[in-house]
BALOBA-1460 file (C-alpha; in Angstrom, 3 decimals):
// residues 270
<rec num="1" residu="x" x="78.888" y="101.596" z="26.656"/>
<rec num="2" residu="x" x="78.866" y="98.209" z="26.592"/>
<rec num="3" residu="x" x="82.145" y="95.748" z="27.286"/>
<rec num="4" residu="x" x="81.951" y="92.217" z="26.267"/>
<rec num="5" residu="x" x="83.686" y="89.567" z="28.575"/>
<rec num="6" residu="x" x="85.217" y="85.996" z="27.481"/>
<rec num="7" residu="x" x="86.237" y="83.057" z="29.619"/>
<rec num="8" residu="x" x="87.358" y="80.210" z="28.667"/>
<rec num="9" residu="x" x="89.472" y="77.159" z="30.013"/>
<rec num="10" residu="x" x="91.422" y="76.272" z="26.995"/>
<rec num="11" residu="x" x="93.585" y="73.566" z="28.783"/>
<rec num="12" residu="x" x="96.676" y="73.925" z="27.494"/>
<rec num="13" residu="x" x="97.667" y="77.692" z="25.156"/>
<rec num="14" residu="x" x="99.966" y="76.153" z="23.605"/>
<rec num="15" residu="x" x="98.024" y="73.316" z="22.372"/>
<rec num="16" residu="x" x="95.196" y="75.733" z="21.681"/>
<rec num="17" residu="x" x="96.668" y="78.110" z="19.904"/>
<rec num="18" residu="x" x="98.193" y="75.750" z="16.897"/>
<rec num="19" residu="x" x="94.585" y="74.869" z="16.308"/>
<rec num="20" residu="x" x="92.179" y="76.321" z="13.828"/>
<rec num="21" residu="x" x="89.739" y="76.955" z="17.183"/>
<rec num="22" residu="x" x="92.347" y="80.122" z="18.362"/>
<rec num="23" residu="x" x="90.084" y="81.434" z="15.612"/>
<rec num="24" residu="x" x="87.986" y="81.868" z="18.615"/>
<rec num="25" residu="x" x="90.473" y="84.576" z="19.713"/>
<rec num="26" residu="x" x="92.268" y="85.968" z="16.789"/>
<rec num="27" residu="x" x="88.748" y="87.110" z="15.649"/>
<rec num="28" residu="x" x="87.003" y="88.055" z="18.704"/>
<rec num="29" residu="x" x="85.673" y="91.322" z="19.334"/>
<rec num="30" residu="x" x="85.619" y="91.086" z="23.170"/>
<rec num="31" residu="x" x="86.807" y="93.957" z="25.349"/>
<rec num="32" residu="x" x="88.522" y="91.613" z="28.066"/>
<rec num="33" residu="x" x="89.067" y="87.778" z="27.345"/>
<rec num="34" residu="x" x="89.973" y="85.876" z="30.726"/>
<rec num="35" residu="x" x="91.823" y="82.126" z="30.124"/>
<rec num="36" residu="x" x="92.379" y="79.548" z="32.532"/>
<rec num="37" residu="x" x="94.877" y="76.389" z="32.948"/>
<rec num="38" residu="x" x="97.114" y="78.443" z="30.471"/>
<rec num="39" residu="x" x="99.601" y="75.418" z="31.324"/>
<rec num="40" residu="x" x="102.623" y="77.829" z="29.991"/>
<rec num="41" residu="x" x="104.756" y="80.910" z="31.014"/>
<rec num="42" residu="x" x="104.890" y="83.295" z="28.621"/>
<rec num="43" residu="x" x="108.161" y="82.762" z="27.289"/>
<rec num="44" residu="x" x="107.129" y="79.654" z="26.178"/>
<rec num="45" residu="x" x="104.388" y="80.785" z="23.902"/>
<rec num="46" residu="x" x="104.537" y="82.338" z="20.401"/>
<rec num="47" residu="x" x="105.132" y="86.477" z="20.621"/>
<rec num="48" residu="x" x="101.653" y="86.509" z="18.211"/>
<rec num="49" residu="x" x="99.522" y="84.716" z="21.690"/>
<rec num="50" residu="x" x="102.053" y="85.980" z="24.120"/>
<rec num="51" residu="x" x="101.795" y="89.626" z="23.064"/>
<rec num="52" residu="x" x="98.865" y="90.234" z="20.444"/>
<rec num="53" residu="x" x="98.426" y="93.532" z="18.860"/>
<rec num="54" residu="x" x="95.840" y="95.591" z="19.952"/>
<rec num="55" residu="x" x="95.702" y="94.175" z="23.653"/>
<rec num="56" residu="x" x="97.415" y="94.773" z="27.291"/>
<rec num="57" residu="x" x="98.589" y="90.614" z="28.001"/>
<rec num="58" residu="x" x="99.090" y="89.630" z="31.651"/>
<rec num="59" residu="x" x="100.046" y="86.111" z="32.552"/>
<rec num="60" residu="x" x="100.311" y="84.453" z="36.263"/>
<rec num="61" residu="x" x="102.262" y="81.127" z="35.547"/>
<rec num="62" residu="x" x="102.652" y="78.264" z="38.142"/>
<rec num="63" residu="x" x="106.065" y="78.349" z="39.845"/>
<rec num="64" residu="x" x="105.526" y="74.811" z="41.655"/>
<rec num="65" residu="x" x="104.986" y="72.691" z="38.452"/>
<rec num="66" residu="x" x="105.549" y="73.448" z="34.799"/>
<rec num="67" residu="x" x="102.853" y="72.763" z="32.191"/>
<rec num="68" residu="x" x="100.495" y="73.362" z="35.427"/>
<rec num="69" residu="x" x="97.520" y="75.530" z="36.097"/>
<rec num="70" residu="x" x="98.070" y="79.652" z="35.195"/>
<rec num="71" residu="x" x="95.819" y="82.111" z="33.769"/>
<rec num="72" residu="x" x="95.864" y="85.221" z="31.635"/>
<rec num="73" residu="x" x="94.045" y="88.127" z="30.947"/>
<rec num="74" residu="x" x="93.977" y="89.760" z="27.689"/>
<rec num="75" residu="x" x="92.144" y="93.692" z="27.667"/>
<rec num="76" residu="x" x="91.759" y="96.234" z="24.955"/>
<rec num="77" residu="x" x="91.550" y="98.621" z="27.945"/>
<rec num="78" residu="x" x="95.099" y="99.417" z="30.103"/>
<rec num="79" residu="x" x="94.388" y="98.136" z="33.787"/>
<rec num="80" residu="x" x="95.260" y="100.812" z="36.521"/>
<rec num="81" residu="x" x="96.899" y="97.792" z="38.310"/>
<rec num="82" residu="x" x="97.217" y="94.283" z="37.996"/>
<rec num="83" residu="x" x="97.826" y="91.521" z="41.358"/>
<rec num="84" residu="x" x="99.073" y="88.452" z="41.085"/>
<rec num="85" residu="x" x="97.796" y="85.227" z="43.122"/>
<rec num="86" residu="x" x="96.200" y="85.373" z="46.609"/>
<rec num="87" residu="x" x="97.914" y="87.423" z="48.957"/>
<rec num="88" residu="x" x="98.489" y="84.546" z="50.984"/>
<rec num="89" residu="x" x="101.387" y="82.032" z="51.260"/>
<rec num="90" residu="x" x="99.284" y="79.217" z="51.736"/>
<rec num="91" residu="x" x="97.568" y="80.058" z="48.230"/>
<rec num="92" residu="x" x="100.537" y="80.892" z="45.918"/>
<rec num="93" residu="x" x="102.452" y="79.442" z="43.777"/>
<rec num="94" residu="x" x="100.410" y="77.671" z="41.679"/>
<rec num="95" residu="x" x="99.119" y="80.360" z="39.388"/>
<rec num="96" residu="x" x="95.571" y="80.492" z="39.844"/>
<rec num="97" residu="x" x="94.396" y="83.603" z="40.194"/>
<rec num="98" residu="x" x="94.885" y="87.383" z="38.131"/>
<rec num="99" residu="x" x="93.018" y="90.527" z="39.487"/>
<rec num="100" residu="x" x="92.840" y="93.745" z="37.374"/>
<rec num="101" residu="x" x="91.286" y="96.774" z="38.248"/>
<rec num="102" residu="x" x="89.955" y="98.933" z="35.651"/>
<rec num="103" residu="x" x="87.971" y="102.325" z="36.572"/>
<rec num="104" residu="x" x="84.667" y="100.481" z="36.942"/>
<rec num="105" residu="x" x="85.333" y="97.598" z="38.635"/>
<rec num="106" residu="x" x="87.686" y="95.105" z="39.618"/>
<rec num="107" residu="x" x="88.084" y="91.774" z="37.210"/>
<rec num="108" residu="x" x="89.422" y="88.561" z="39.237"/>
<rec num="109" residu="x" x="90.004" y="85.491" z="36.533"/>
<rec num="110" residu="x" x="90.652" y="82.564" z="38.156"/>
<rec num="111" residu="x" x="91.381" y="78.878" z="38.017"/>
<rec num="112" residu="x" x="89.995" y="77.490" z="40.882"/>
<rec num="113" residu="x" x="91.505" y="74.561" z="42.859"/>
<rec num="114" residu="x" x="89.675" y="70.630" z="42.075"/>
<rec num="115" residu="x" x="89.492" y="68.497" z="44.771"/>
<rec num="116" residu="x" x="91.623" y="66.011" z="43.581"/>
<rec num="117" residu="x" x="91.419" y="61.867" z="43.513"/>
<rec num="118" residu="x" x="89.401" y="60.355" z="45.658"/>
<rec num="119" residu="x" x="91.407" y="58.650" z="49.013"/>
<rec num="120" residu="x" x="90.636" y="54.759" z="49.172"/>
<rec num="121" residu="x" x="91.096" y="52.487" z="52.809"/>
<rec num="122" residu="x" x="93.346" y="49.535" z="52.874"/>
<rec num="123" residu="x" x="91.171" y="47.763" z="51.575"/>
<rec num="124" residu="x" x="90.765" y="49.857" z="48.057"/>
<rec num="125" residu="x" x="86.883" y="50.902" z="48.950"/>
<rec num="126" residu="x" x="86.570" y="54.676" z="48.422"/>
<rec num="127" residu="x" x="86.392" y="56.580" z="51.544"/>
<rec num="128" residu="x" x="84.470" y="59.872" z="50.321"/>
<rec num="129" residu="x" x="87.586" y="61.865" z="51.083"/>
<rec num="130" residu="x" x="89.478" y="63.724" z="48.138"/>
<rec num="131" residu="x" x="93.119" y="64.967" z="48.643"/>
<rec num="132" residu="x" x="92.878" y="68.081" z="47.330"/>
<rec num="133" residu="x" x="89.349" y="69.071" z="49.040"/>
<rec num="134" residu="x" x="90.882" y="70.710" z="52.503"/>
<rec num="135" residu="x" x="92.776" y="73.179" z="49.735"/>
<rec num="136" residu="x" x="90.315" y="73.581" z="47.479"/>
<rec num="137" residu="x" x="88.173" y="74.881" z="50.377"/>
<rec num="138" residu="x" x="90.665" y="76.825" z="52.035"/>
<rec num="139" residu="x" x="91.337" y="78.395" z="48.574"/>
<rec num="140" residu="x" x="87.777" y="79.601" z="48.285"/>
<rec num="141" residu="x" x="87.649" y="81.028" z="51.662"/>
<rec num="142" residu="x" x="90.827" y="83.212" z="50.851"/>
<rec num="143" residu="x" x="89.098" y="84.100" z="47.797"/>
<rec num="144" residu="x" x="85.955" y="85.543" z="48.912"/>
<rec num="145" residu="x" x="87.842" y="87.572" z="51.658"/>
<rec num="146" residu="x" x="90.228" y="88.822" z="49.086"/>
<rec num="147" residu="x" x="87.303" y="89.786" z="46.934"/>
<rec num="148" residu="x" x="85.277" y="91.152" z="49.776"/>
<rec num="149" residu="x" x="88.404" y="93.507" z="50.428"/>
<rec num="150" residu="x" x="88.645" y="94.693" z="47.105"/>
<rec num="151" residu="x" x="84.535" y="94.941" z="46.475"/>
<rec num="152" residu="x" x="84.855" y="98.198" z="49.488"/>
<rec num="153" residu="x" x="86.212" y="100.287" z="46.624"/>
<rec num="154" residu="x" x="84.538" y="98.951" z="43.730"/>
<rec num="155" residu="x" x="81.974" y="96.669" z="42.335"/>
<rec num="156" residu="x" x="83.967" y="92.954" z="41.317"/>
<rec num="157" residu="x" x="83.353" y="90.988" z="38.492"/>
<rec num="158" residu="x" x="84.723" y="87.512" z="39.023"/>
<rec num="159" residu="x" x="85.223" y="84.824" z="36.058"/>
<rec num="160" residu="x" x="86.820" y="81.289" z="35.610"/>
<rec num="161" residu="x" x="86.533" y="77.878" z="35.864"/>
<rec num="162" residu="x" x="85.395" y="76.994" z="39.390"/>
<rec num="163" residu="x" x="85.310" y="73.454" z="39.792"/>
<rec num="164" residu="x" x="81.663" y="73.183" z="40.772"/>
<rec num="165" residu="x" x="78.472" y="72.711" z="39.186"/>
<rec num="166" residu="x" x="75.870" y="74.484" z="41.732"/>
<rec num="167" residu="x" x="72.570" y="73.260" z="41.295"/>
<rec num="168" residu="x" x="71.449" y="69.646" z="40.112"/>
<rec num="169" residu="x" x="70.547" y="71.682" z="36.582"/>
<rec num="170" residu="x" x="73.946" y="72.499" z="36.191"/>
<rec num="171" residu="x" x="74.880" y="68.986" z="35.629"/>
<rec num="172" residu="x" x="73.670" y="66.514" z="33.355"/>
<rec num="173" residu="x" x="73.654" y="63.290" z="36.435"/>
<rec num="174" residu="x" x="73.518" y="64.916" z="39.351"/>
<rec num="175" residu="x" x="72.463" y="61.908" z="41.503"/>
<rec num="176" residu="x" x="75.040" y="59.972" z="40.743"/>
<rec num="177" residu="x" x="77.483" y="62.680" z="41.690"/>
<rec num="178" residu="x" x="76.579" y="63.327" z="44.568"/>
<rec num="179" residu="x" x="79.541" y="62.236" z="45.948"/>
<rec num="180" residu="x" x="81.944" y="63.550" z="43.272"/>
<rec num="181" residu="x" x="83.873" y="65.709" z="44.042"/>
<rec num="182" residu="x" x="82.570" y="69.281" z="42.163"/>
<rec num="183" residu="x" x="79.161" y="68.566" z="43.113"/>
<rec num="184" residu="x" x="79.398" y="67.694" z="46.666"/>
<rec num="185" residu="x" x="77.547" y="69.440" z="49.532"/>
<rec num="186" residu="x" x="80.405" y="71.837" z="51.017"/>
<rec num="187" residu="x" x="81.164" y="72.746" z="47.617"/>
<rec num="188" residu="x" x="77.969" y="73.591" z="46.502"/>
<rec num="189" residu="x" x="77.392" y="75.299" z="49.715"/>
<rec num="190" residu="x" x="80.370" y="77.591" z="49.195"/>
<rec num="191" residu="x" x="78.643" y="79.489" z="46.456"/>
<rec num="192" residu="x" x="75.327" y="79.721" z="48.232"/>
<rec num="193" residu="x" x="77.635" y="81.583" z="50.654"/>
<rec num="194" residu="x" x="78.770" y="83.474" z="47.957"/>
<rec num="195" residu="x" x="75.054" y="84.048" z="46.474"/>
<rec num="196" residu="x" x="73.899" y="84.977" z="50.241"/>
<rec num="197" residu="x" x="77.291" y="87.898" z="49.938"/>
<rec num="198" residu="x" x="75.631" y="89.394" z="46.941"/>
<rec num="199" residu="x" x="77.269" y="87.914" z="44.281"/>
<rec num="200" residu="x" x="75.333" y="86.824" z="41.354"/>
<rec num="201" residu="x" x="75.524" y="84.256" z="38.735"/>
<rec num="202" residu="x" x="75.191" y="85.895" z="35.657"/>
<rec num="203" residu="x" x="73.910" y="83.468" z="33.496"/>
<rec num="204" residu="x" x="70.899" y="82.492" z="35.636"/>
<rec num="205" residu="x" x="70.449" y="85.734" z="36.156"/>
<rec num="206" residu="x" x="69.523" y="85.907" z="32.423"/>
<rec num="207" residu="x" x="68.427" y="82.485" z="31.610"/>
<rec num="208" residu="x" x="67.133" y="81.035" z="35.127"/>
<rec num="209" residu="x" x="65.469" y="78.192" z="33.338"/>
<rec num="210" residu="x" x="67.878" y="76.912" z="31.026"/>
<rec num="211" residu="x" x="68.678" y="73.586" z="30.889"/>
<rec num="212" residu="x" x="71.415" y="71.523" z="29.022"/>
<rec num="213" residu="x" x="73.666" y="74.517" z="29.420"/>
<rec num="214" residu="x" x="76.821" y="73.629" z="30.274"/>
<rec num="215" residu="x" x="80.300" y="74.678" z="29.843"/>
<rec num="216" residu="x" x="82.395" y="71.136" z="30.969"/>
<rec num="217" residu="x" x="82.665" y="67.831" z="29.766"/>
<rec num="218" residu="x" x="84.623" y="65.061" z="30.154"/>
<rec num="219" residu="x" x="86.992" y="63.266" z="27.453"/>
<rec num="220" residu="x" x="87.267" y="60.099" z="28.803"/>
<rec num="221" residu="x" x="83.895" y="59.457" z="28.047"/>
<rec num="222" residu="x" x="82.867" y="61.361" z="24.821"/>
<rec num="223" residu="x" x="80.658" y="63.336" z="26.676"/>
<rec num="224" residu="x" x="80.584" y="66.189" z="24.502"/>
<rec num="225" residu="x" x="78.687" y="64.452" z="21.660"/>
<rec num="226" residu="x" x="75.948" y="63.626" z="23.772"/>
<rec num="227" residu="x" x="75.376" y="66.910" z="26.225"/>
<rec num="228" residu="x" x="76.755" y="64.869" z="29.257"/>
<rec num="229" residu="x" x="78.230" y="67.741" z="30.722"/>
<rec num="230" residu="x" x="78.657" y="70.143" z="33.696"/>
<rec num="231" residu="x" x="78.324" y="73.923" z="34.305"/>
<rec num="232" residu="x" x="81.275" y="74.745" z="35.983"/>
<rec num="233" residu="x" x="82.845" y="77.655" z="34.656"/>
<rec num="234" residu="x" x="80.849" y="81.504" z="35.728"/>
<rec num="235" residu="x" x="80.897" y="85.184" z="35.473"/>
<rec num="236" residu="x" x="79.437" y="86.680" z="38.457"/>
<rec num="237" residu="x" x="79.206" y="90.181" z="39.689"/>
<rec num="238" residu="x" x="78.883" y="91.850" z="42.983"/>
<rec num="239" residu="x" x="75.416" y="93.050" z="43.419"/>
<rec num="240" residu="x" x="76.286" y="96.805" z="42.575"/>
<rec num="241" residu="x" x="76.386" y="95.781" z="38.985"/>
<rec num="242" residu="x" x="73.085" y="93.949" z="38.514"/>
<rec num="243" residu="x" x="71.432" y="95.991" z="36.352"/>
<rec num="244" residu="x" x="74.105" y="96.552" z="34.202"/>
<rec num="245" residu="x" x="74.184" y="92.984" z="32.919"/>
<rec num="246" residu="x" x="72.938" y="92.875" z="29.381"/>
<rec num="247" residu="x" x="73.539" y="89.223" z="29.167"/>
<rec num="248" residu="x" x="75.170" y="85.985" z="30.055"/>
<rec num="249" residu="x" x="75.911" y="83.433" z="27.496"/>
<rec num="250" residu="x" x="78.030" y="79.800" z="26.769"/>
<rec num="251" residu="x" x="79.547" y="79.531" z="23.954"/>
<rec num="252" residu="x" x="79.216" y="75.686" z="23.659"/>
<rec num="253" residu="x" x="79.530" y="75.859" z="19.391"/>
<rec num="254" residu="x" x="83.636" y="76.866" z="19.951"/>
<rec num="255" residu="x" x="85.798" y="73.265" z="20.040"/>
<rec num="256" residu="x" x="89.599" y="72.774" z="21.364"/>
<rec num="257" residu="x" x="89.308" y="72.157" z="24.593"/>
<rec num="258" residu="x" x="87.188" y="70.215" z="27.296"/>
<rec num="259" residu="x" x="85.680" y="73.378" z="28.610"/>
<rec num="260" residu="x" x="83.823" y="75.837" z="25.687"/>
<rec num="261" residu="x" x="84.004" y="79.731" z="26.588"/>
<rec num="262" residu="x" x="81.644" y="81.699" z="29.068"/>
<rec num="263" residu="x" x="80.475" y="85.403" z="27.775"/>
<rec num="264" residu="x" x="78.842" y="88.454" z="29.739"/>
<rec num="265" residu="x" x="77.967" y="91.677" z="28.351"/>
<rec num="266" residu="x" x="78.228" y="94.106" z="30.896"/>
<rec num="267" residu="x" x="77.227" y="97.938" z="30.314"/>
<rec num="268" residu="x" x="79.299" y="100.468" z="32.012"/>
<rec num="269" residu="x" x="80.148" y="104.544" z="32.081"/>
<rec num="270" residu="x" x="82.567" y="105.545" z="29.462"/>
């Protein structure tokens, strides 16, 4: 059979879900829908997005800083177990990451770390440093261990907004961000690591030559309007599962939030 998987940064549920976009949701035929920067515990949000009819809702809510981060998981399917944030100390706490493990895989939805505002010398010139970069790396490192732990029972599938656009086609300027962070060379170099472990990027496995696709862009600038955007936001899979991805898809046509929703259709054993 085959499962369809959503992901989508909606930045901000609350905010989302009083819009006409939740649409996006209410009437989605998805198997598993994956949401990042949730920015809510669920007590906060309305029983009819906290707890919808027909679906198994897990939440993992920041505990450092309200209307911060989180992520949920909603799954016509019953998880055989559901984990909540790194294992780690140094990696909890913020809400960022929600691993469920079906009989076919494990599913790890998470909203990866950014690397924060950039750190300017006395004299206000920017220093190419970031203050949230040493984290942001650190986090990824945990990650891929975690996953690599989990991946020696089953194959992974791995989904959220990651905070990096990988190749220059994955951005619309990528020379003049070189040296922003999300496109800069230790980033970029952490999924080659995680290409090189046998993960794969669904979407160019499907569509390697696509161009305009992306998934991010900003408000400040009304970048939407004019495709000035960045890919930042991924389904991959552990190798095991490569040829039982039907497709990979954005969904750039759904509105309500900076980010528009990732898909993959992934065949799988009843």
């Amino acid at each position: 059979m085959a499962l369809k998987l959503l992901s989508w940064n909606v930045n901000g549920l609350r905010a989302v879900a009083a819009k006409p976009d939740w649409r996006w949701f209410t009437e989605s035929t998805a198997d598993i829908v994956a949401l990042q920067e949730t920015k809510a515990l669920k007590s906060q949000l309305p029983e009819s997005v906290a707890s919808p009819a027909g679906w198994h809702a897990e939440f993992c809510s920041s505990s450092v800083k309200k209307g911060y981060s989180g992520v949920a998981v909603f799954s016509r399917m019953a998880p055989l177990g559901v984990r909540y944030e790194l294992p780690w100390p140094e990696q909890q706490g913020e809400g960022r990451l929600l691993h469920l493990e079906f009989a076919q895989f494990h599913l790890m939805n998470g909203y990866f770390p950014n690397g924060g505002a950039e750190i300017c010398d006395a004299q206000g010139r920017p220093s190419g440093q970031f203050t949230r970069l040493p984290y942001k790396m650190a986090f990824f490192e945990a990650f891929l261990r975690y996953a690599e732990e989990a991946r020696a029972s089953k194959p992974v599938v791995i989904c959220g907004d990651f905070n990096i656009a990988h190749r220059p086609e994955d951005l619309a300027r990528p020379r003049e961000n070189e040296k922003s962070t999300g496109f800069l060379p230790e980033e970029r170099a952490f999924l080659d690591r995680m290409l090189a472990k046998g993960y794969l990027d669904t979407f160019r496995l499907k569509h390697p030559e696509a161009k305009d696709a992306y998934s991010w862009w900003s408000y400040k600038t009304r970048a939407r309007a004019r495709n000035i955007g960045w890919r930042i936001d991924y389904f991959f899979v552990s190798s095991e599962l490569a040829d039982q991805v039907e497709d990979a898809w954005i969904e750039d046509q759904v509105m309500g939030s900076d980010h528009c929703p990732v898909g993959l259709s992934l065949s799988v054993s009843a």
